[in-house]
N, C-alpha and C positions, 0 to 999 in steps of 0.2 A: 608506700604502696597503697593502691585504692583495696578497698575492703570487696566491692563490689566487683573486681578483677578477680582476684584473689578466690571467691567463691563460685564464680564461673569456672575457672579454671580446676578446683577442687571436687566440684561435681562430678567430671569427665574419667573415664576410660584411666585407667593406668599409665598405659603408653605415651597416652596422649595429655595425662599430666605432665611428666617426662618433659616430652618434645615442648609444652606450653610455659612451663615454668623456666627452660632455656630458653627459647624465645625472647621471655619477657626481661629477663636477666642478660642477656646477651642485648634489649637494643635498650637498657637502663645503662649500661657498662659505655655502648655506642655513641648515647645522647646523653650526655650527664643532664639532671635537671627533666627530664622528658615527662608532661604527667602523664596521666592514662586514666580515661574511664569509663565506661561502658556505655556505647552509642550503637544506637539500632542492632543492640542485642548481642556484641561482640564488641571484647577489650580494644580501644583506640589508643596508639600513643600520638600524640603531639609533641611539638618544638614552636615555641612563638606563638601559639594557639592555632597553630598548621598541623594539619593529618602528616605523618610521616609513617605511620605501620599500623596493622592493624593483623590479631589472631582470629581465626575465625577455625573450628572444631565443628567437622562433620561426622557423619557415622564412621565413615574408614577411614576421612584422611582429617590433618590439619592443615589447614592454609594457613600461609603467612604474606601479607601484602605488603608492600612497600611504595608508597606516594611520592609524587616529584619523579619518579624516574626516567625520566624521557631519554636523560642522556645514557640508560643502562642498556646492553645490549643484551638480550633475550639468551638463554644457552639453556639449548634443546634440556629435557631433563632435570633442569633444575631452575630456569626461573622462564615463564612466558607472561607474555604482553597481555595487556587485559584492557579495552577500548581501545582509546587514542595511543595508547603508550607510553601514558601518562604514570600508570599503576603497572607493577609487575606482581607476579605471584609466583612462591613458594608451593609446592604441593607436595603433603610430606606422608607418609604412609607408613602401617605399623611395619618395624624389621628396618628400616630404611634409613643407612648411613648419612649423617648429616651433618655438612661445613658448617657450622655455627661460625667460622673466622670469615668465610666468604661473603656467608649473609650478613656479617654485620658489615664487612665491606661496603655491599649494595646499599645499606641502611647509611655509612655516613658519608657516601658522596650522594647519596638522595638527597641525606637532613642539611647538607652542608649550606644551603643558601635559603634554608628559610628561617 
């Protein structure tokens, strides 16, 4: 695990450790091999040296993105289109029940072809 993750993530909100450290564990479990390191100020993971997720922690919520997903279909509430539809997002708020089996779902038919 990057050190540089790791104290990103540490810094944050209680909750929002929480939700970040599942995250990160839930698409390490997803992508065996995945590395991760702090790019334009938010943890990246890659497969191949391809973006495949990335966390990003705001004041009230956490995001969580997922690259390559074109072939993922949007569902209202828990993940929307972000540009092209390339990118989907996670929008995760404190108190807020969360599929961590779902999401990694979306994570390995994203990573699966890169």
């Amino acid at each position: 695990m990057n050190d540089e993750v790791t104290r990103y993530i540490d810094k944050l909100p209680a909750w929002q450790i929480d939700v970040c450290r599942q995250l990160r564990a839930m698409v390490h479990k997803t992508i065996p091999g995945a590395e991760e390191q702090i790019q334009y100020g938010k943890p990246h993971f890659s497969k191949n040296g391809q973006h495949a997720a990335l966390i990003h922690a705001a004041k009230t919520k956490v995001s969580f993105m997922v690259f390559n997903a074109s072939e993922i279909e949007p569902i209202k509430g828990v993940l929307r289109s972000m540009g092209n539809g390339e990118r989907k997002t996670a929008d995760i708020v404190e108190g807020q029940d969360i599929d961590y089996d779902l999401l990694a779902e979306f994570v390995a038919k994203a990573s699966s072809s890169l």
